[in-house]
N, C-alpha and C positions, 0 to 999 in steps of 0.2 A: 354503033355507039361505042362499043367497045376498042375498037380500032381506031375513032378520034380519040379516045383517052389514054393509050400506048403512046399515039402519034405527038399527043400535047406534052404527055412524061416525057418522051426525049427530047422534044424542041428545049423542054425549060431545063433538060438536065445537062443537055448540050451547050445550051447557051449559057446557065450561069454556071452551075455547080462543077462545073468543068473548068472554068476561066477564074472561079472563086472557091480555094477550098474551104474557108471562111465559112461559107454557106453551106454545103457539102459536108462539113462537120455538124454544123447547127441542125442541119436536118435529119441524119444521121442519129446524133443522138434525142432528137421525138422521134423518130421512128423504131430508134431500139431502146427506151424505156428508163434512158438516161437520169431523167427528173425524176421517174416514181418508179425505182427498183424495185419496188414492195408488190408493181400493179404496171408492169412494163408495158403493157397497150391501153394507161389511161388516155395517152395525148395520140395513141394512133391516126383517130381522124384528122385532128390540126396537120399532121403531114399529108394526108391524105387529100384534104382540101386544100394545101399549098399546090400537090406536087400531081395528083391523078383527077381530079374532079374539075376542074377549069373553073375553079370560085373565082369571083369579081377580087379577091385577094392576092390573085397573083403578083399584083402589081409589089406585094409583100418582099419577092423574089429579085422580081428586076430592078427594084430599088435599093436591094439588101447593101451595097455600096455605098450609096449614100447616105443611107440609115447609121450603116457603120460608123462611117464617119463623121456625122454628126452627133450622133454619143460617146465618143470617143472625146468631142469637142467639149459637150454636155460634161463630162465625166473630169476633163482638165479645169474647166471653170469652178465646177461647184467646188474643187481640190483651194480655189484660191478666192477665200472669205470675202474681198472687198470687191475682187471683180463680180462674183456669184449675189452679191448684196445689190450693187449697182446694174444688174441687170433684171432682178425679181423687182426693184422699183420702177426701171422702166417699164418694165412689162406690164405692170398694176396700173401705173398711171395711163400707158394706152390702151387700157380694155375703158374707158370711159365711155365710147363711143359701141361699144356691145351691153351697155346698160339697159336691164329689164325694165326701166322707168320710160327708158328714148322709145324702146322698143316697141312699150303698151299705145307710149303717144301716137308713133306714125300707123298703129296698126286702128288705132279710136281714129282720127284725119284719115288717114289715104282707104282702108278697107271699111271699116263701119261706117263712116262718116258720122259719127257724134262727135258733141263738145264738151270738155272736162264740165265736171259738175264744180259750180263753186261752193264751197263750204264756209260757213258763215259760224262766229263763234257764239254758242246760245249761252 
């Protein structure tokens, strides 16, 4: 066991953290207690479970590229009021269709199969 989790550290320190210093820095400082000088091994395990434990989070790593760059993108918009406006409205208007109401419906139809109750005004 212990020799796939050496094996898994260099795969992923070879393949990103090498090609990215980016990452290499980021993880660097959770590991040496960058965030909480006060209590430098609070966030030990978070690197740990990036980098030595093969958690379902790795994909944290191999995406760290694209992550980047997408808040980097995040981070230009919100800079610019009207563009940052016009995108929190579209976003709000397309969650219509993740409505807790849609939701309850097709779950009462397609899994319980009940029928709303009609409600009558007393």
């Amino acid at each position: 066991m212990r020799s796939n989790r050496c094996a898994r550290r260099a795969i992923v320190r070879g393949r990103s953290t090498e090609e990215n210093p980016e990452l290499k820095v980021a993880l660097d400082q959770i590991r040496l207690g960058h965030f909480s000088p006060e209590e430098p091994h609070r966030f030990y395990d978070i690197f740990h479970t990036l980098v030595d434990w093969g958690d379902h989070y790795i994909v944290v790593l191999a995406d760290f590229d694209s992550f980047d760059k997408t808040q980097t993108e995040v981070d230009l918009k919100y800079r610019d009021k009207d563009a940052w406006t016009k995108s929190a409205i579209e976003n709000v208007a397309g969650m219509g269709i993740f409505s807790s109401d849609r939701t309850i419906q097709e779950y009462a139809r397609d899994i319980w199969h009940v029928e709303p109750l009609k409600m009558t005004d007393s």
